[in-house]
NUMI-291159 format. One record per atom (N, C-alpha, C): x, y, z; residue in three letters. Coordinates in steps of 0.05 Angstrom, whole numbers, plus 32768, in hexadecimal, padded with zeros to 4 digits. Layout:
XYZALA...
//
This chain:
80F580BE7E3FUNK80EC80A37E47UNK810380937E52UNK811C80957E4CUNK8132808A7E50UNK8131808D7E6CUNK813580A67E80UNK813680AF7E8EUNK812380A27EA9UNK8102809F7E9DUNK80F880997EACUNK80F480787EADUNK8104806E7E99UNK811680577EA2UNK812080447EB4UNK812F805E7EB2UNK814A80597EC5UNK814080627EDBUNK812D80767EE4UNK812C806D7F00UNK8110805C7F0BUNK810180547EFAUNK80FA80377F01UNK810C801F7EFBUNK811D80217EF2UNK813180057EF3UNK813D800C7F0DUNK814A80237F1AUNK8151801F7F31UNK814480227F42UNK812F80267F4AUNK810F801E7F5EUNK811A7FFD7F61UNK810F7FF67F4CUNK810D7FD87F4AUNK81257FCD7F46UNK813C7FD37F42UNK814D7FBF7F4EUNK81597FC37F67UNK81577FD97F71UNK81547FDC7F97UNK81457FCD7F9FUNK812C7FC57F96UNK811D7FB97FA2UNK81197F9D7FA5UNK81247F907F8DUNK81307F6D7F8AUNK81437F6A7F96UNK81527F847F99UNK816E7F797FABUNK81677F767FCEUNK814D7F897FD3UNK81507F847FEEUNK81357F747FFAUNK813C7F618006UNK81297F46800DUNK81137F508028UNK81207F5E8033UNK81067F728047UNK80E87F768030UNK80FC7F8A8025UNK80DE7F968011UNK80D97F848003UNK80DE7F6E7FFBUNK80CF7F5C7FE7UNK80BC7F4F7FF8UNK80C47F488013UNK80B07F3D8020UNK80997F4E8027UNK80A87F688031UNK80897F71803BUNK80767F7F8027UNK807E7F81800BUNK80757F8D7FEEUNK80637F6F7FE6UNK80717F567FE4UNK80677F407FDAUNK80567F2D7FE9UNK80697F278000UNK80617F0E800AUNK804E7F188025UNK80557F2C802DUNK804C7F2F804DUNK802E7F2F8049UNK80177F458025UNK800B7F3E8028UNK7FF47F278022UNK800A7F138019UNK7FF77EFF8018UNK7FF87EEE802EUNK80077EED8044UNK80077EDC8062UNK7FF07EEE806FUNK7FE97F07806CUNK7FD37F19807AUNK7FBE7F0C806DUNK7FBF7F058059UNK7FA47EFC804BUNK7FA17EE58060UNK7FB17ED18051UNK7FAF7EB4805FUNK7FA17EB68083UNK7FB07EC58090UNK7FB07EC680AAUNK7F9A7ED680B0UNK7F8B7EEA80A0UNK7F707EF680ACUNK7F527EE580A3UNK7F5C7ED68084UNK7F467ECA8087UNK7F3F7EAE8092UNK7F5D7EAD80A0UNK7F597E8F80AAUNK7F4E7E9080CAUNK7F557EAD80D3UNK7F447EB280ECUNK7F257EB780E5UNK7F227ECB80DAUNK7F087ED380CFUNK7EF17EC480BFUNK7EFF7EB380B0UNK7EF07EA6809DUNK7EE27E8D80ABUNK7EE77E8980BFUNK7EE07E6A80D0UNK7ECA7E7880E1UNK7EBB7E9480E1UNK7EAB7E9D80F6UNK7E917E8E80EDUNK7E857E8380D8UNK7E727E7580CBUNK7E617E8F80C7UNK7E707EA180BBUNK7E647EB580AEUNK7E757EC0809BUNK7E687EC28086UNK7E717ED18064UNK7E607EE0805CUNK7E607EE2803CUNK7E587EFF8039UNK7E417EF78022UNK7E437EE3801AUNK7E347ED78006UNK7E337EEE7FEEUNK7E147EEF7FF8UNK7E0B7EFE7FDBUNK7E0C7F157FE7UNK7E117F267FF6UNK7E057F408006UNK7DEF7F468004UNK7DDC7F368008UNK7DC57F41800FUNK7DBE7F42802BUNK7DB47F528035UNK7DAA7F518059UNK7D957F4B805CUNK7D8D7F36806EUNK7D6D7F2B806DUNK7D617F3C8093UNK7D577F49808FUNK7D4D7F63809DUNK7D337F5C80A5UNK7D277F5380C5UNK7D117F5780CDUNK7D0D7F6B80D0UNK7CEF7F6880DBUNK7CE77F9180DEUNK7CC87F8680F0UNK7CCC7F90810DUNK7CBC7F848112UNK7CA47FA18124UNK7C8B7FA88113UNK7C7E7FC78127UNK7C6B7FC1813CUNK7C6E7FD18151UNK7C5D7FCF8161UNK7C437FE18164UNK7C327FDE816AUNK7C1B7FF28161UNK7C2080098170UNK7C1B80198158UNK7C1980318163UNK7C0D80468176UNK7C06804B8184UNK7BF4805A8199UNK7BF9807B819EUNK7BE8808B81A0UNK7BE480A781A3UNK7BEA80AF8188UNK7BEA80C7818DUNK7BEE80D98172UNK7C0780E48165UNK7C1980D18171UNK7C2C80DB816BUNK7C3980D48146UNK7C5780D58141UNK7C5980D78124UNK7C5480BA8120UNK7C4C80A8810AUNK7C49808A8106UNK7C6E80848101UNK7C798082810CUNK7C998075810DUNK7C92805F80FFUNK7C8E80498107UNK7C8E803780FEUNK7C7D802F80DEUNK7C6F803B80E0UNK7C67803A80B7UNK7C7A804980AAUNK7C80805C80BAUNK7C9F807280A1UNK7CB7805980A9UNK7CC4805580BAUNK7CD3803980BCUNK7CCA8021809BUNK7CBB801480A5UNK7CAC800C8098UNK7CAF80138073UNK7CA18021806FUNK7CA280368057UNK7CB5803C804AUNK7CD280408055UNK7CE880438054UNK7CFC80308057UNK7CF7801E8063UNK7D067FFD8054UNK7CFD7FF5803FUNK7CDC7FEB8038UNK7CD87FE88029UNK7CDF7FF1800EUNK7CE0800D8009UNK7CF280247FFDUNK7D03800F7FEFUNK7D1780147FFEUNK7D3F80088000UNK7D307FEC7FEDUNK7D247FDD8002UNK7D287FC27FF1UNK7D207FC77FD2UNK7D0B7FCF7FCEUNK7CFD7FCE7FB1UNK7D147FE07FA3UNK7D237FF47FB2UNK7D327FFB7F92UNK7D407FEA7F92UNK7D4C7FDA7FA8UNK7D697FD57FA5UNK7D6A7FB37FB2UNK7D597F9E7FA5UNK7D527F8F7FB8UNK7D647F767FB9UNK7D807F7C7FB0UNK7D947F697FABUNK7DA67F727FC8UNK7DA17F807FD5UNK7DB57F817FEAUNK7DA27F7F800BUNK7D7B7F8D7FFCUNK7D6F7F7E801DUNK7D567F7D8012UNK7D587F618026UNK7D397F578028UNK7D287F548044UNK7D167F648048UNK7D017F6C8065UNK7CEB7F588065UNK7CF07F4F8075UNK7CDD7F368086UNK7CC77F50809BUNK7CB57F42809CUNK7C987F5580A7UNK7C8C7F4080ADUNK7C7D7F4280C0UNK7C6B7F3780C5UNK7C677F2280E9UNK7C817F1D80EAUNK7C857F0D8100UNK7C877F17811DUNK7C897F098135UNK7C8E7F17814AUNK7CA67F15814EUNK7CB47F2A8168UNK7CCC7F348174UNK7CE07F1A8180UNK7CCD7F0A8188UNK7CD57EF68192UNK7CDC7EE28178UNK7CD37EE18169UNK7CD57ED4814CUNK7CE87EDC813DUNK7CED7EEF8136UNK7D067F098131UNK7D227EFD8138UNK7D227EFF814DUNK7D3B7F018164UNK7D467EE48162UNK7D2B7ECB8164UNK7D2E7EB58164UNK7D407EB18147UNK7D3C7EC48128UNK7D407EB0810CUNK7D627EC8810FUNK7D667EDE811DUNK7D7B7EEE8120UNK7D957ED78129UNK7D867ED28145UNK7D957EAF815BUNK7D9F7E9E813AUNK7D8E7E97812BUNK7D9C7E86811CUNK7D9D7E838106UNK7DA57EA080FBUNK7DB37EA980F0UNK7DA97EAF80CEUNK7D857EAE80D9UNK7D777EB780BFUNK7D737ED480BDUNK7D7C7EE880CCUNK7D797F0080CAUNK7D907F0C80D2UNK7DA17F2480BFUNK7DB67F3380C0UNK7DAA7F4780D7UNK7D9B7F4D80D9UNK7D8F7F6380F2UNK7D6C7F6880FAUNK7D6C7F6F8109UNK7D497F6B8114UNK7D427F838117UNK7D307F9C810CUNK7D2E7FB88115UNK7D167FAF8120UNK7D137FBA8137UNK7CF57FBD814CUNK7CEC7FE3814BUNK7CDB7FE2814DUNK7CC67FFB8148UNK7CB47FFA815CUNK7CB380118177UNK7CAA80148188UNK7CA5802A818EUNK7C8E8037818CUNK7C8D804D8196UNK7CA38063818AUNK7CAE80788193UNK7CC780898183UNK7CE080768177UNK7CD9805D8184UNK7CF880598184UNK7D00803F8178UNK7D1480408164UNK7D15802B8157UNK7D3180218160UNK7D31800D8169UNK7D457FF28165UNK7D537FE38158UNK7D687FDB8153UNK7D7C7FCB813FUNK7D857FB88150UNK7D857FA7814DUNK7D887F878161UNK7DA47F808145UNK7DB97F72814BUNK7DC97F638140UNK7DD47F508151UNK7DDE7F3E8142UNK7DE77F318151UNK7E097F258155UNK7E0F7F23816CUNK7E287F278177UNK7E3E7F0C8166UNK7E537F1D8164UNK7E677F0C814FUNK7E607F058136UNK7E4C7F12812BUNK7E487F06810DUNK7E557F2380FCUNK7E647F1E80EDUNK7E6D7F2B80D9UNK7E597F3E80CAUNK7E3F7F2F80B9UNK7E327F3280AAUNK7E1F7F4180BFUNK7E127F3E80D0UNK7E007F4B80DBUNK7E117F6780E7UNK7E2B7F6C80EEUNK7E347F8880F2UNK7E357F9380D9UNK7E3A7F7F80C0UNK7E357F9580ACUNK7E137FA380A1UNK7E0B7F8B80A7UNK7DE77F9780A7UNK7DE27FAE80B5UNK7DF37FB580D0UNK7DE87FCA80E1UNK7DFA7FE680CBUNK7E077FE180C7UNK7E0D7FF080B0UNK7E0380038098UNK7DFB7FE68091UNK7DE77FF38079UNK7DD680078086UNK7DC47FF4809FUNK7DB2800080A4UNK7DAE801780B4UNK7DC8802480B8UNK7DD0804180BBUNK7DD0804F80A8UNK7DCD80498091UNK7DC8805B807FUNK7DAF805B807CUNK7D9E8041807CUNK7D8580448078UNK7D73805F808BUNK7D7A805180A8UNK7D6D806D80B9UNK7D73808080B4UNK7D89808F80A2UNK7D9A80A8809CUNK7D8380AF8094UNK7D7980998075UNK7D6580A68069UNK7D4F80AD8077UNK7D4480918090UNK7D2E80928098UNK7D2A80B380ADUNK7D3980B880B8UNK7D3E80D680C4UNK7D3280EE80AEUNK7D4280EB8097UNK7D418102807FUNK7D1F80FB807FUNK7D1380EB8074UNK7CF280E08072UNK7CE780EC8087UNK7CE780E6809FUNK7CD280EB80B2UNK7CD7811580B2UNK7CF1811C80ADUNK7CF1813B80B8UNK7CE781438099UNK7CE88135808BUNK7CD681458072UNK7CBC813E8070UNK7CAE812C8080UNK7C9181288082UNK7C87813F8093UNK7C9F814780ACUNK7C93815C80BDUNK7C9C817980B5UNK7CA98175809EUNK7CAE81908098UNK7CC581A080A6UNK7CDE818C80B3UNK7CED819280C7UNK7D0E819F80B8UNK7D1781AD80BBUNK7D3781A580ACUNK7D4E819980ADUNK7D44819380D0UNK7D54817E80E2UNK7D4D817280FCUNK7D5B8165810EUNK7D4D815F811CUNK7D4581498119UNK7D5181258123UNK7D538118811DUNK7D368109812AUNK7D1D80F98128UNK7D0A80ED8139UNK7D1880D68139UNK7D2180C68131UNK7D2580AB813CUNK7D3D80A5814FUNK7D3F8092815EUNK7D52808C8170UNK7D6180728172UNK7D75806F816BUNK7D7E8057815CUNK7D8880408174UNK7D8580348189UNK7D8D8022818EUNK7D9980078189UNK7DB580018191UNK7DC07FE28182UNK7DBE7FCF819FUNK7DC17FBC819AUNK7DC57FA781B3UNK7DD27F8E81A3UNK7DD77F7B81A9UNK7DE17F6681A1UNK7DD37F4B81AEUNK7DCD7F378196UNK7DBC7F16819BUNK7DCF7F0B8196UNK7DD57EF681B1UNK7DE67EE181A3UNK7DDD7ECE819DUNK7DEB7EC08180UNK7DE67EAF8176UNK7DDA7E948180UNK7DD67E828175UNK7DDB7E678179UNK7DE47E51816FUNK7DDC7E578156UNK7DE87E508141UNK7DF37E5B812BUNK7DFD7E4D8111UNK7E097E5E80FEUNK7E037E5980E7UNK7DEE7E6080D1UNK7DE57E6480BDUNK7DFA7E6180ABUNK7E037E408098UNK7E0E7E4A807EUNK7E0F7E588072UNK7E247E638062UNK7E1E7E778053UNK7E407E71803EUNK7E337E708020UNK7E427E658006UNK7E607E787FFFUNK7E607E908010UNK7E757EA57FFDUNK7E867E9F8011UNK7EAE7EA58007UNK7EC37EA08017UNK7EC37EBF8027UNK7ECB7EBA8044UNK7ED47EDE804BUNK7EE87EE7803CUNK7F007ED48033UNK7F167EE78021UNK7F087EF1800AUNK7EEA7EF18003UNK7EEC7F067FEBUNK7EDF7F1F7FF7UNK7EDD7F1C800FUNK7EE27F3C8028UNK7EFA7F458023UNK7F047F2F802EUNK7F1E7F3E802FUNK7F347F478019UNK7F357F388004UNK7F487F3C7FEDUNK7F457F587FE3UNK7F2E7F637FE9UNK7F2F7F8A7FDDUNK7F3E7F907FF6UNK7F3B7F8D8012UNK7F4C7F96802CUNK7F607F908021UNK7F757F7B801AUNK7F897F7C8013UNK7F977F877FFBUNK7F8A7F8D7FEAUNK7F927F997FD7UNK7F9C7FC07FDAUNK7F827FC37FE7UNK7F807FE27FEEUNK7F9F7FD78009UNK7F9B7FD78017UNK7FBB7FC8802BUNK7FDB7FD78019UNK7FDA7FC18005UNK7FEF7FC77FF3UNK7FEF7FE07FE8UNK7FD27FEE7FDDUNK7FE080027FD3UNK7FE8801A7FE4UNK7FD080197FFCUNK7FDF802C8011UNK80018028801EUNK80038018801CUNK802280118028UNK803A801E800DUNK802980177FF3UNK8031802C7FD9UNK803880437FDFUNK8023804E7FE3UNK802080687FE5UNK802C80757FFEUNK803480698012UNK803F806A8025UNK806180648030UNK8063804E8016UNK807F8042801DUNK809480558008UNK8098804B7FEBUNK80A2805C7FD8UNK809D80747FD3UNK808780837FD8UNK8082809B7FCCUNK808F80AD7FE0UNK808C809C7FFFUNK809B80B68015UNK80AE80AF8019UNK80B380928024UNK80CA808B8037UNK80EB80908023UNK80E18088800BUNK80FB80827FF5UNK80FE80A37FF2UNK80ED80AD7FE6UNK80EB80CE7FD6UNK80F580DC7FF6UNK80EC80DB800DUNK80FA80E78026UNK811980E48027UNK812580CC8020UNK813C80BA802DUNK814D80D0801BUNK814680D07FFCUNK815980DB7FE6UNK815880F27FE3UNK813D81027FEFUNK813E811C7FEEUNK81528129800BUNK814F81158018UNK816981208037UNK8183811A802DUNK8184810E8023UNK81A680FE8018UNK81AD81128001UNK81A0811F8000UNK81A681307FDAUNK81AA811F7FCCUNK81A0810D7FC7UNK819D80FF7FB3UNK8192810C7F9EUNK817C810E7FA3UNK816C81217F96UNK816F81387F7FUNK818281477F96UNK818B81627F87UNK81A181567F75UNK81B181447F7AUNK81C881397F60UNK81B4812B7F4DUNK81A3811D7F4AUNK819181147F40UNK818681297F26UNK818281437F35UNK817181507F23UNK818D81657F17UNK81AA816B7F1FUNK81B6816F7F0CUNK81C5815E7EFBUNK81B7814C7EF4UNK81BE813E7EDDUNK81AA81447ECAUNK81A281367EABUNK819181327EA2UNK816C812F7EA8UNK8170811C7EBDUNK8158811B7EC5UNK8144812A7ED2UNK812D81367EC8UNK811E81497ECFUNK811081427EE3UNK80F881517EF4UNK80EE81497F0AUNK80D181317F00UNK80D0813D7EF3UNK80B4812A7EE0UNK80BA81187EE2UNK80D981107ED3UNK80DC80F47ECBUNK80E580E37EE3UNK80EE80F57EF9UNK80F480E37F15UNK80D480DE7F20UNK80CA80E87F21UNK80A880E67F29UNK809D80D27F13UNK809E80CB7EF8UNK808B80BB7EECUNK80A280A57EF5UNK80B180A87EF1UNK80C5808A7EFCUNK80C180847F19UNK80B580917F22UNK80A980807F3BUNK809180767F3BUNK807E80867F3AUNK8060807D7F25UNK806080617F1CUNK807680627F0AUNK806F80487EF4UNK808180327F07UNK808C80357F21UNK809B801B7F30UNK8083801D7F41UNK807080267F46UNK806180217F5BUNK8049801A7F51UNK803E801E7F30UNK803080127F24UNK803A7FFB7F28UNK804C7FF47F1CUNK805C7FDE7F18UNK80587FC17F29UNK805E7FCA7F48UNK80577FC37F63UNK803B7FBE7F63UNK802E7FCC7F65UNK80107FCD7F69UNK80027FAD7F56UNK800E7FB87F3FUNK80057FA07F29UNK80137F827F34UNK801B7F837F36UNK80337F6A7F4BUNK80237F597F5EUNK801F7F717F74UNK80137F6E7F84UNK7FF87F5E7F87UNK7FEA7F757F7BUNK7FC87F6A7F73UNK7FCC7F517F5FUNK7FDE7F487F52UNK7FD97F2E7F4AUNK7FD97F157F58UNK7FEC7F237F6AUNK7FF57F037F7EUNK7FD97F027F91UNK7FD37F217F9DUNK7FC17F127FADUNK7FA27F0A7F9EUNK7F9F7F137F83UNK7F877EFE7F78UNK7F8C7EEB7F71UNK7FA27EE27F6EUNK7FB07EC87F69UNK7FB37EB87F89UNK7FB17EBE7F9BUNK7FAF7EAF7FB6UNK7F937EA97FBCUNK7F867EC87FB5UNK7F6E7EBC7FC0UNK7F577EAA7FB0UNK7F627EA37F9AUNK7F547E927F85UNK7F667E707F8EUNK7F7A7E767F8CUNK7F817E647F8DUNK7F847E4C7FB3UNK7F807E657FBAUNK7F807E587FDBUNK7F627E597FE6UNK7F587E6D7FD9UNK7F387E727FE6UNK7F247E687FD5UNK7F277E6A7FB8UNK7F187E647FA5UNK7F047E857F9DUNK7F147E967FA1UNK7F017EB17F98UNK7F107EBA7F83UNK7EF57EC07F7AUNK7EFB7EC37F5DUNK7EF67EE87F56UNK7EFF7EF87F57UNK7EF97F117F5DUNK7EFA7F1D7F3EUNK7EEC7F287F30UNK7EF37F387F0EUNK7F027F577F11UNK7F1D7F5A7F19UNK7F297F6E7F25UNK7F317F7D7F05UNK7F297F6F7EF4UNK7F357F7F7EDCUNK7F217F8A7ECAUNK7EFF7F8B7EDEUNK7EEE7F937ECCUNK7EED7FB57ED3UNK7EDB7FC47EBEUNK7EDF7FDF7ECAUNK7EDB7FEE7EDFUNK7ECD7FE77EF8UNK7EC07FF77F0AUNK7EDB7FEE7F1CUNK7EE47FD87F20UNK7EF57FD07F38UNK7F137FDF7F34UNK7F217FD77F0BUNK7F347FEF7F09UNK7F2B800A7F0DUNK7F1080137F12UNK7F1280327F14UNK7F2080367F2DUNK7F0580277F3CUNK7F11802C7F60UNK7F2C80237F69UNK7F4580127F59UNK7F5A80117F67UNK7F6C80227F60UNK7F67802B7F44UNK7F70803E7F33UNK7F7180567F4AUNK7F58805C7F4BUNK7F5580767F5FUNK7F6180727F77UNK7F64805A7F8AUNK7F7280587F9CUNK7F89805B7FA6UNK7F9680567F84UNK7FAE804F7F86UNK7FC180737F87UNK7FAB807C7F73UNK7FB280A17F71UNK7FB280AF7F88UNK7F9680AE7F9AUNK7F8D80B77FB6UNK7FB080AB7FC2UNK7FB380987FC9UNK7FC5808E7FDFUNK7FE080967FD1UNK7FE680997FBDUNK7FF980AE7FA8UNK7FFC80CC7FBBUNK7FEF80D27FB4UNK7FE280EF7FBCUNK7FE780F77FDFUNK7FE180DF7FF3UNK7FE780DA800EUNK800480DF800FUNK801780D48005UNK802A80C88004UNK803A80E47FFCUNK803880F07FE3UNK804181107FE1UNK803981217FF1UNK802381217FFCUNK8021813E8014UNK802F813B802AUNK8034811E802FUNK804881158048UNK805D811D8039UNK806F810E802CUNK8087811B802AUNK808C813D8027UNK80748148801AUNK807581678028UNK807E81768040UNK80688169804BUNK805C81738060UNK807D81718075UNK8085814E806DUNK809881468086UNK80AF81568076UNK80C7815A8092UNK80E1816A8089UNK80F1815B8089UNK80FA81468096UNK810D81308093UNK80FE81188089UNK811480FA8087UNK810B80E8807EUNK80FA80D2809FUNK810F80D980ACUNK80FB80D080C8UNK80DF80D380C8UNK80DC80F280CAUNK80C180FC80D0UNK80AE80F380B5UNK80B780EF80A0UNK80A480E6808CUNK80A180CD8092UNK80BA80BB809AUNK80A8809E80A5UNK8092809D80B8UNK809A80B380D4UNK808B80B180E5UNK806A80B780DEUNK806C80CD80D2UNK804E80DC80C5UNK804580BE80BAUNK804D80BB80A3UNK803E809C8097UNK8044808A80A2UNK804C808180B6UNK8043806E80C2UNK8029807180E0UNK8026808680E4UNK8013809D80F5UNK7FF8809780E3UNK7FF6809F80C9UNK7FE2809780BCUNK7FD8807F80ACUNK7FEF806E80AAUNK7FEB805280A2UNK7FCF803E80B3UNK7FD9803C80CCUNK7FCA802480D5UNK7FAC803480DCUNK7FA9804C80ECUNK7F90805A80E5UNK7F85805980CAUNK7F91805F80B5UNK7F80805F809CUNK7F74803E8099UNK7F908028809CUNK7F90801A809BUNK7F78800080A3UNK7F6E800A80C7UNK7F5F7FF580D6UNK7F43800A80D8UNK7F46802380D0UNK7F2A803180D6UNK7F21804180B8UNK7F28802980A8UNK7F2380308089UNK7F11800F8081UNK7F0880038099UNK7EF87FE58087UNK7F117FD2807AUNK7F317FD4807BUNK7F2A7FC8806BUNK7F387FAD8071UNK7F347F96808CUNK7F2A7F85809DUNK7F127F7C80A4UNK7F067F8D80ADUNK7EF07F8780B9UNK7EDD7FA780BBUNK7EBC7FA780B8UNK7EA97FB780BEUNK7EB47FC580CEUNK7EB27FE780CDUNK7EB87FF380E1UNK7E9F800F80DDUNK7E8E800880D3UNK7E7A802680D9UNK7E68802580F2UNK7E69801180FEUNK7E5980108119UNK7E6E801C8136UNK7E898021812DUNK7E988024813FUNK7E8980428150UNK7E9180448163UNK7E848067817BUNK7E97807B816AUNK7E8C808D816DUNK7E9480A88170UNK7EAC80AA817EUNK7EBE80B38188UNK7ECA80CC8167UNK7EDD80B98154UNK7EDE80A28164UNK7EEB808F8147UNK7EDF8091812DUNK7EC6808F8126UNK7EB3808B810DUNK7EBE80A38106UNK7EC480B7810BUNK7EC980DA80FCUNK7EE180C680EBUNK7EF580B680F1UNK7F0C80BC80E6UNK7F02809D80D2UNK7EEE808E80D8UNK7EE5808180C5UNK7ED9809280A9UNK7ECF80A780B1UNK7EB680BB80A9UNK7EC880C88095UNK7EE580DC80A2UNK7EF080E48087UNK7F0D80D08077UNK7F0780BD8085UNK7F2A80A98073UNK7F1880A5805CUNK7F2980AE8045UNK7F1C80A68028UNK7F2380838025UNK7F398077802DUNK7F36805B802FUNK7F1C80458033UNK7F108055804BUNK7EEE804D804DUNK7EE180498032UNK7EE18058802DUNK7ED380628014UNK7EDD804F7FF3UNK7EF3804E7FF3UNK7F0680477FDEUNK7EF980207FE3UNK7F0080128000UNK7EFB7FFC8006UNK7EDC7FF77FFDUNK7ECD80048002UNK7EB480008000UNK7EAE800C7FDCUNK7EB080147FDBUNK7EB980167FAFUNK7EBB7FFC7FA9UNK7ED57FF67FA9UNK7EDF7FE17FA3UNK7ED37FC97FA0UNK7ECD7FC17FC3UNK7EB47FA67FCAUNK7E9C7FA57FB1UNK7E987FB47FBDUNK7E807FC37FAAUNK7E7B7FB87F8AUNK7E857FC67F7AUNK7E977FBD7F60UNK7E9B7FA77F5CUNK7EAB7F957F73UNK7EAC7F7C7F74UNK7E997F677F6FUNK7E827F727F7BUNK7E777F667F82UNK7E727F507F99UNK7E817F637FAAUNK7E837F4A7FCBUNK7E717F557FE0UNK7E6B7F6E7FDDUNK7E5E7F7B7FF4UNK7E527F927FF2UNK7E347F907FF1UNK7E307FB37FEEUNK7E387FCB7FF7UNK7E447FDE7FEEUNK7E4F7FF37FF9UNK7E407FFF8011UNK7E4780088029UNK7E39800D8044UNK7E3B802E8041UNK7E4480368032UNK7E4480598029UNK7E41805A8009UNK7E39807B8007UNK7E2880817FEDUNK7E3B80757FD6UNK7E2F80737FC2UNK7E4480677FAFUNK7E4580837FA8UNK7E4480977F9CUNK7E4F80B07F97UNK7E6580C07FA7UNK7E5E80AB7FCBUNK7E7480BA7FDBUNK7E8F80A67FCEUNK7E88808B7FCFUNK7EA0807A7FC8UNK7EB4808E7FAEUNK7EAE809C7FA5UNK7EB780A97F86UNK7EC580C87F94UNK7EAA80D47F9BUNK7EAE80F37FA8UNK7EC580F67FBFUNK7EC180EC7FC9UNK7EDB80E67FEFUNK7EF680E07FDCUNK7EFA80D07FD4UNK7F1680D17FCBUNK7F2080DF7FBFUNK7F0F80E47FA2UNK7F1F80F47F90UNK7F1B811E7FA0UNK7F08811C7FB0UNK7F1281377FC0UNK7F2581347FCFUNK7F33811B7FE1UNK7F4C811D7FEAUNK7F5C81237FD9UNK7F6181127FCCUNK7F7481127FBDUNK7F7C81277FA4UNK7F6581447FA6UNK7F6781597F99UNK7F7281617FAEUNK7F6D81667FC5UNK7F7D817C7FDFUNK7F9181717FE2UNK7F9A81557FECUNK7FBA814D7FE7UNK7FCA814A7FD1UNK7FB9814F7FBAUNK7FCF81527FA2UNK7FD881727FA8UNK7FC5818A7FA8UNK7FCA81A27FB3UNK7FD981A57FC5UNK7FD481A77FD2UNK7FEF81A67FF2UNK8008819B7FEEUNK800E81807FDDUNK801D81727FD8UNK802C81827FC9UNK8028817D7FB0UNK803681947F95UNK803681B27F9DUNK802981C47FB4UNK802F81E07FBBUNK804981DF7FD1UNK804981CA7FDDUNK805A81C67FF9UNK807681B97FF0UNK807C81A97FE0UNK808A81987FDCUNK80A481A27FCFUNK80BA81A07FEBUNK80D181B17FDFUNK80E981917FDBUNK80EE81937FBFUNK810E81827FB8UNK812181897FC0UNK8126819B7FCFUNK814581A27FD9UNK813D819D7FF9UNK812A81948007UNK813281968022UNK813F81848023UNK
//
């Protein structure tokens, strides 16, 4: 225990002594906070309660073809009744009526039902309505699976998803701050830069310098150089995530319960996953250069096409693939979730499953690859 000590006392007093890393460990991310939700937060859109208020508007059906629009239909209704805290389906009105309560700002999205083809209307610059189109990509996921098991199909998608964009006119109040969007983005922020900064850049620097190898003929075993980093980057982490729930309560007024159990699971797990990132790179890389370069190669991708700024599952193809496998996606949307700021826009079993399978293959690769003497 002595041992692993002493090399978290010298983590951390490297790290008080040098004013770079204190800023960009401490302070940098709470000016990111300040500065994204002071852009973002003035769009006259928040997140309130997450619920999506969802027209649905059918057109009659004609010939003999499949009834789309009652399986549509059938299958929202579905979603709401189990789950009717995140959407509520308006029926009944016309297209032009729709579009009109979309304009101002009584509807997160408008699905139209025509013939094969169903429609998603959102509308342009609202936060909340790109996240509706969201959700409601999963919903059609399902509504696809429904109609090919009505026809007995195994694949083979019948619906055809069109988006377009209504612009607004106005802007619908709405009671919730965006920084309690954002304060899980920032949090997950910090620990990837964790998992990214100390675990490679430092463990690279000392493993080129032989540090390392004098290191380990002394006393100190490899365990105890590894939990002594662990417990400085716990350390950090805990630091971290205080100040910025402490900013955003105190500057935003959000009040987030980060110490109840579902939210420590998911940062817990985040913090291991981006652990885990962080050793297969220093593997993988042979010098200390190339380990910065690699993590910083995967930083801002994980970073801006992991949600955790702004919605990104509506983005095109072949971007969405790298939305599709970053476990960050997944981890952000956990989190929210838990929080209680935003319904998760992917399965909650994926939020759990996607990471901890990364982070089984990069612990593997990591601990099989990982040589102390290069």
């Amino acid at each position: 225990m002595r041992q692993v000590s002493a090399v978290f006392r010298g983590f951390l007093l490297s790290s008080l002594r040098d004013k770079y890393t204190l800023f960009w460990d401490l302070v940098f991310p709470l000016i990111l906070l300040v500065i994204l939700v002071s852009i973002f937060g003035n769009l006259g859109e928040t997140i309130s309660e997450a619920v999506f208020d969802v027209g649905l508007v059918l057109h009659a059906h004609e010939g003999g073809g499949i009834p789309i629009g009652s399986i549509v239909q059938g299958a929202l209704e579905e979603m709401a009744g189990e789950d009717p805290t995140w959407l509520r389906l308006f029926t009944g009105s016309s297209l032009g009526e729709e579009l009109d309560a979309l304009g101002r700002g009584e509807r997160h999205a408008v699905v139209e039902v025509q013939g094969q083809d169903v429609e998603v209307n959102v509308r342009s610059g609202r936060m909340m309505s790109e996240i509706a189109g969201d959700a409601l990509a999963q919903v059609l996921e399902y509504l696809n699976l429904e109609v090919n098991r009505r026809l007995g199909l195994v694949s083979g998608p019948t619906v055809r998803t069109i988006y377009r964009e209504v612009e607004g006119v106005s802007s619908a109040p709405e009671s919730f701050n965006f920084a309690a969007y954002m304060v899980p983005g920032i949090i997950l922020m910090v620990f990837l830069n964790s998992g990214l900064g100390p675990m490679v850049q430092r463990l690279a620097i000392d493993r080129e310098l032989g540090r390392l190898r004098r290191l380990f003929a002394s006393p100190l075993g490899r365990g105890q150089y590894f939990a002594g980093v662990l417990l400085y980057i716990l350390a950090l982490s805990v630091v971290q995530v205080s100040l910025i729930h402490a900013a955003g309560w105190l500057l935003f007024g959000v009040k987030l319960h980060l110490l109840a159990w579902p939210p420590l699971f998911f940062m817990i797990l985040a913090l291991v996953t981006l652990l885990a990132l962080g050793l297969v790179i220093s593997a993988v890389a042979r010098t200390a250069n190339a380990a910065s370069a690699l993590a910083n190669g995967l930083l801002y991708p994980m970073m801006f096409l992991g949600g955790l700024y702004f919605p990104v599952g509506q983005l095109p193809y072949p971007i969405k693939l790298v939305v599709v496998v970053n476990p960050v996606t997944y981890l952000v949307n956990g989190l929210r979730h838990s929080l209680g700021v935003l319904t998760s826009p992917t399965p909650h079993w994926a939020n759990v499953a996607v990471p901890l399978v990364f982070t089984g293959l990069t612990l593997l690769i990591g601990l099989k690859r990982f040589d102390w003497d290069v």
